[in-house]
N, C-alpha and C positions, 0 to 999 in steps of 0.2 A: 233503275227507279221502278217501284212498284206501282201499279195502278191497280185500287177497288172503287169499284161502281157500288154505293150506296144500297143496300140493300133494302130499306125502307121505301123508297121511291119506288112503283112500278105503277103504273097506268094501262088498261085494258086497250087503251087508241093511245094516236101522237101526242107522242108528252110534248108539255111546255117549255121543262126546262130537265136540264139531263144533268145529274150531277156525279162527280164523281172527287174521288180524294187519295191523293198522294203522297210520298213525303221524297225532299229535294234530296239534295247529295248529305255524305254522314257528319260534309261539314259545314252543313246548314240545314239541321234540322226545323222544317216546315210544313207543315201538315197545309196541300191547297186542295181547296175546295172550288171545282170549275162551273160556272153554272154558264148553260148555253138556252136561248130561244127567250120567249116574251115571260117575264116575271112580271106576274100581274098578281093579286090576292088569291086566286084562283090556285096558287102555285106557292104559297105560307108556307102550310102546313110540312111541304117537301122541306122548305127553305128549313123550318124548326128542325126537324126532324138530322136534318144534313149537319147543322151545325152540334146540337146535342151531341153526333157522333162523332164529331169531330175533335170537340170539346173532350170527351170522354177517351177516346184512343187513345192520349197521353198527353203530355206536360209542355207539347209544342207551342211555338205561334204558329197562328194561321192567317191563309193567303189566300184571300177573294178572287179569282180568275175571271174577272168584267169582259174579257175583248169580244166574245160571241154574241155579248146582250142585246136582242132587238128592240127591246122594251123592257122599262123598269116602272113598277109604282109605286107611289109615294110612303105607301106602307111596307115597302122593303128595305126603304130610307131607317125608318124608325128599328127594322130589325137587327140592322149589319149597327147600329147606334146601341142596342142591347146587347147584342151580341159583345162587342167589342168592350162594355163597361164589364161583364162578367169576365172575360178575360183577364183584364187590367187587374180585378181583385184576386184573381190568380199571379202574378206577375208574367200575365201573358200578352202577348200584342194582337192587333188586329190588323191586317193590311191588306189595302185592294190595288189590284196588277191590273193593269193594259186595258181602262176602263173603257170601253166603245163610245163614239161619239155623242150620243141619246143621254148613256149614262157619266160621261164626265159633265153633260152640259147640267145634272139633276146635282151631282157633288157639287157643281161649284155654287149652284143657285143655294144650297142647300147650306151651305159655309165649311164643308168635308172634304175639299180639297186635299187637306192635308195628311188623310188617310189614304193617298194613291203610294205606292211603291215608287221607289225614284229609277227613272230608267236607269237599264244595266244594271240593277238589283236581282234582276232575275235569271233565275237557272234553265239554261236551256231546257228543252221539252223533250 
């Protein structure tokens, strides 16, 4: 399994969120996108940038990697919800893995439950 560290992202001090992207075994192709630390507004601009690339690499779906999230804001709600509509007119999927506590408690307030990955969908690390 290959791993690339987003090249667009770099920050001069401690990032907020570190992101990077993969793709799973050849017989499940998945393009995941990991985001780890406090995703606040402050940290969009990364979040665009990550997915555009993601989007752009190929014809995959993609797989949101929540488990390391210490904080989500409400505006990143709206963007995994864009994100995922552009997809869809690709006939591509959206899907979010092993969402951390904080973060599954904003999906379900938020009625996006049903974009978590179902356990045991996921490919080892």
């Amino acid at each position: 399994m290959a791993t690339i560290v987003s090249r667009r992202y770099s920050v001069a001090y401690r990032p907020r969120v570190i992101v990077s992207k993969r793709l799973e075994s050849t017989q499940d192709i998945r393009t995941v996108v990991a985001l780890i630390g406090e995703l606040d507004a402050a940290a969009l601009n990364a979040l665009f940038d990550t997915f555009d690339d993601a989007i752009a690499q190929d014809d995959s779906d993609v797989v949101v990697d929540l488990a390391e999230v210490e904080f989500i804001g409400a505006a990143w709600i709206g963007t995994l919800v864009r994100t995922r509509a552009c997809l869809q007119a690709q006939d591509r999927e959206l899907t979010l893995r092993s969402p951390s506590r904080v973060v599954n408690r904003l999906l379900e307030l938020c009625g996006l439950s049903y974009l978590i990955e179902p356990i045991g969908r996921a490919q080892p690390a």
